[in-house]
C-alpha positions, 0 to 999 in steps of 0.5 A: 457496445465498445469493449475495453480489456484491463490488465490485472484484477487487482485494485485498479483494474477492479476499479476501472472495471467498475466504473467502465461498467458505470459508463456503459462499456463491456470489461473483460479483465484477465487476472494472471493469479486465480483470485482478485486483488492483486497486491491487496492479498490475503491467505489463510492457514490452519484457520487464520488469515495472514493479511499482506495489504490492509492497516490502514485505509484513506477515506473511511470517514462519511463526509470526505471526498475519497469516501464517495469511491468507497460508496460506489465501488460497494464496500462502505454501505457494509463495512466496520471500521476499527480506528486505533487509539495507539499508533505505535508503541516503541521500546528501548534497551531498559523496556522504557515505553514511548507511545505514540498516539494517534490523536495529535492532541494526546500524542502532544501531551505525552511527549511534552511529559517525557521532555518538557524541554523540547516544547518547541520542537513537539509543538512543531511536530503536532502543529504539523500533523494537524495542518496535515490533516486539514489538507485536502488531495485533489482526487476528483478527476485527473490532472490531464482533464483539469479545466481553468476551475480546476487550475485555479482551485491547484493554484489554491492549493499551492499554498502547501507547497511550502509545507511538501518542501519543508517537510518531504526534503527533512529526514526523519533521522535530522528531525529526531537530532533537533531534541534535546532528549536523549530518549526521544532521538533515540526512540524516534530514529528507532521507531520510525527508520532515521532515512525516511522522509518525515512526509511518510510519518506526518501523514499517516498520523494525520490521517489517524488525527482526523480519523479519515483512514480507519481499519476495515474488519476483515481486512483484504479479503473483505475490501477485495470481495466488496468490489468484486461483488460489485464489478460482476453485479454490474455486468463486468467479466473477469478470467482468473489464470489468465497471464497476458504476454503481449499487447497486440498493437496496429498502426501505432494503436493498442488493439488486443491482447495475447496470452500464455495459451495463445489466445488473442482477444480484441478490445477497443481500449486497452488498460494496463494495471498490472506491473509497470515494467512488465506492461512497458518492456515486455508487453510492449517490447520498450517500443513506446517509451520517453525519457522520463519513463526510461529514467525512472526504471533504469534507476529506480527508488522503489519501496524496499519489498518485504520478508513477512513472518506471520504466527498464529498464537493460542490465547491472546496477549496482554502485553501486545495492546492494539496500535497500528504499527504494533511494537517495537523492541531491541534485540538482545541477538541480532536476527539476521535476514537475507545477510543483514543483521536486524537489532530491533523487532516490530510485531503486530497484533490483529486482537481488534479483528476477530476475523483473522484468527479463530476465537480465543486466538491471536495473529502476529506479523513480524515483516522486514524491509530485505534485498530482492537480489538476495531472495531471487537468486536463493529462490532458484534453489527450492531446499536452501530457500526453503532453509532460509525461511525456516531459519528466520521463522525460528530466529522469530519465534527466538526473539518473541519468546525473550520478550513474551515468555511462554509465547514460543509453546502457544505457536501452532501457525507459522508462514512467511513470505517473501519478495519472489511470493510478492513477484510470484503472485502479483507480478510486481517488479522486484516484489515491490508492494506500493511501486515507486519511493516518495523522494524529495520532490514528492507533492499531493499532485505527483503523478507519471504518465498514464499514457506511452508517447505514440501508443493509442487507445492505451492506458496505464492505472496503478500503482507504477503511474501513482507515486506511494503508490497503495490502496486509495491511490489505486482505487482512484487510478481505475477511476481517472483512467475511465474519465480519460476514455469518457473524453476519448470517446466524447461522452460524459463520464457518470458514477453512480452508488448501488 
């Protein structure tokens, strides 16, 4: 039987692990961390689970074509779904409230009482979300095996070219100015980061539009131990604590691994899903690498890594309602984080999944977007880092209690993360958690090599070879890499459903 070994367990190497077992090959993944997952992680504290990965997740509605994934990687025969009325709740100075809605239908409504003046405009946003959420992504295989059906079929789907242009090259901050409203410029720059492309706000409210990326109950730990269960009920092997250093190459052909303890196994392919940078400059010693790729790292639009404050609350609150983003709110006082001032606050309440906090109990997660030089070099003073985090824990805790009175004697949980925890556990480059930014030239086919120029029997899946990066697009990598070993290895590649 033909072996192939997967770097890293997290999403994609579980993928590609079970789908290598679908097509008759012995897998082996070795996992540098002692549980699987990768970046789509949870942790628990004094009885709640701090989820670091799952709001939302694409394909979740019976019907859709990235639901057939779901089905054969074990995790939707079981799961519940939870799909959120409230996308995101946003207030100003005054405590006046925008809510943003995920039915496009509602949302319009609402934001036409608010500013019946800017129907023009509110009518283009709404139009834009329900054109987004008619689209459909080619996921069934990847670009690398499209024959002239499936190059006729893109070409079909060229016609949203212009709709990707139009609204990947817009900023969030030039759309808001378009209102006459104050309140709504004011809000939605607010609410949703005047920088942002409008792209990244478009598709997730589709994607809540048409309820095609629900919640899953239970969170990471239910959508990572779904599949894990179904990778070893098929026969696949993993080896948690297991950091590979080297991937040992012969005549210009991936053939092994070594790792930290020295031991060397041999394969005859070798995927790589773990960090991108860590695989090409230091696994391979940057012997394989082209122009692009090159550029790409050396000048990287990463998605900023994270300080992730989470509380475990007493009771429960009234005033937070469940919505996908939470709420956001002005700061009276600044809260500083990594020598940047922070005026506003979003918090998150998990009120809809009792199986994140114990019963009669709330969890709440505050996270900001901060600079991963900062956290490195503090990291390597264990007391001053330590400080940091306690500080902003507090400064938190501070702002909430404004907010929600009485909040502040309810906490009896507190834990944050930051990016070197992101780096530490995962791997990831700079403690980024979805790879590599949209840009402008963003399309629903944007992808990078998932193979290194002059390298053989080698594949990259993941995050770093799938721009925006996240769980569906993970997922998908572990399959596409199988089907391209399938065509290698001149067989026809199978999926099936437990």
């Amino acid at each position: 039987m033909k072996r192939i070994i997967i770097i890293g367990g997290g999403l994609a190497g579980l993928s590609a692990g079970c789908y290598g077992r679908m097509n008759g090959y012995q897998t082996s993944i070795f996992e540098m961390h002692s549980i699987s997952g990768g970046v789509c992680t949870a942790w628990k504290r004094k009885g709640y689970t701090i989820d670091g990965a799952v709001n939302w997740v694409m394909g979740t509605r019976p019907g859709l074509e990235f639901y057939r994934f779901w089905e054969e990687l074990g995790v939707a025969p079981g799961w519940k779904i939870y799909n959120h009325d409230l996308f995101l709740t946003s207030e100003n100075g005054e405590g006046k409230r925008l809510l943003i809605y995920c039915d496009a239908d509602r949302l319009e409504q609402s934001l036409l009482e608010i500013s019946p003046e800017d129907e023009p405009v509110i009518k283009e946003f709404t139009r834009a979300i329900r054109k987004a959420a008619k689209m459909s992504m080619p996921v069934e295989k990847p670009q690398e095996l499209y024959g002239i059906m499936d190059q006729i079929k893109l070409i079909k789907m060229l016609v949203q070219v212009g709709f990707f242009k139009k609204w990947g090259a817009l900023t969030i901050g030039d759309f808001a100015k378009r209102f006459k409203n104050s309140f709504l410029r004011e809000m939605i720059n607010h609410s949703f980061g005047a920088e942002n492309p409008m792209i990244m706000l478009l598709f997730p409210l589709a994607f809540q539009h048409s309820k095609s990326a629900g919640y899953i109950i239970g969170g990471a730990l239910s959508l990572v131990g779904s599949i894990e269960k179904r990778y070893l009920t098929l026969g696949g092997e993993i080896h948690f604590n297991s950091r590979v250093v080297k991937i040992l190459v012969e005549d210009n052909r991936a053939v092994g691994i070594r790792l930290a303890d020295g031991s060397e196994h041999r394969a005859d392919w070798i995927v790589s899903a773990a960090d991108g940078r860590t695989t090409i400059f230091d696994m391979l010693d940057g012997a394989y690498l082209d122009e692009k790729t090159k550029k790409k790292y050396d000048t990287p639009n990463l998605f900023q890594p994270l300080v992730y404050v989470a509380l475990g609350v007493s009771g429960a609150l009234d005033d937070l309602p469940a919505s996908l983003e939470g709420l956001s709110f002005p700061l009276k006082e600044p809260l500083v984080v990594a020598g940047e001032e922070k005026k506003t606050m979003n918090v998150r309440s998990y009120c809809f999944d009792p199986t994140m906090a114990p019963e009669g109990k709330t969890i709440l997660v505050v996270q900001y977007g901060t600079d991963y030089d900062y956290w490195s070099t503090l990291r390597q003073e264990p007391e001053r880092y330590r400080a940091e985090k306690e500080k902003i824990t507090q400064g938190v805790i501070v702002r909430l209690e404004e907010r929600f009175p009485g909040i502040a004697a309810r906490v009896e949980m507190a834990d944050v993360a930051t990016p070197t925890t992101w780096e530490r556990y995962t791997g990831n480059w700079r403690g980024s958690y979805e790879g590599w930014m949209f840009d402008s030239g963003f399309s629903p086919t944007s992808s990078m090599r998932k193979t290194l120029p002059g390298l053989g029997a080698f594949y990259m899946a993941g995050q770093w070879v799938n721009p925006g990066g996240g769980i569906p697009t993970a997922v998908m990598s572990g399959n596409h890499t199988i089907q391209m070993i399938c065509r290698d290895d001149k067989k026809k590649f199978t999926s099936s459903k437990p």
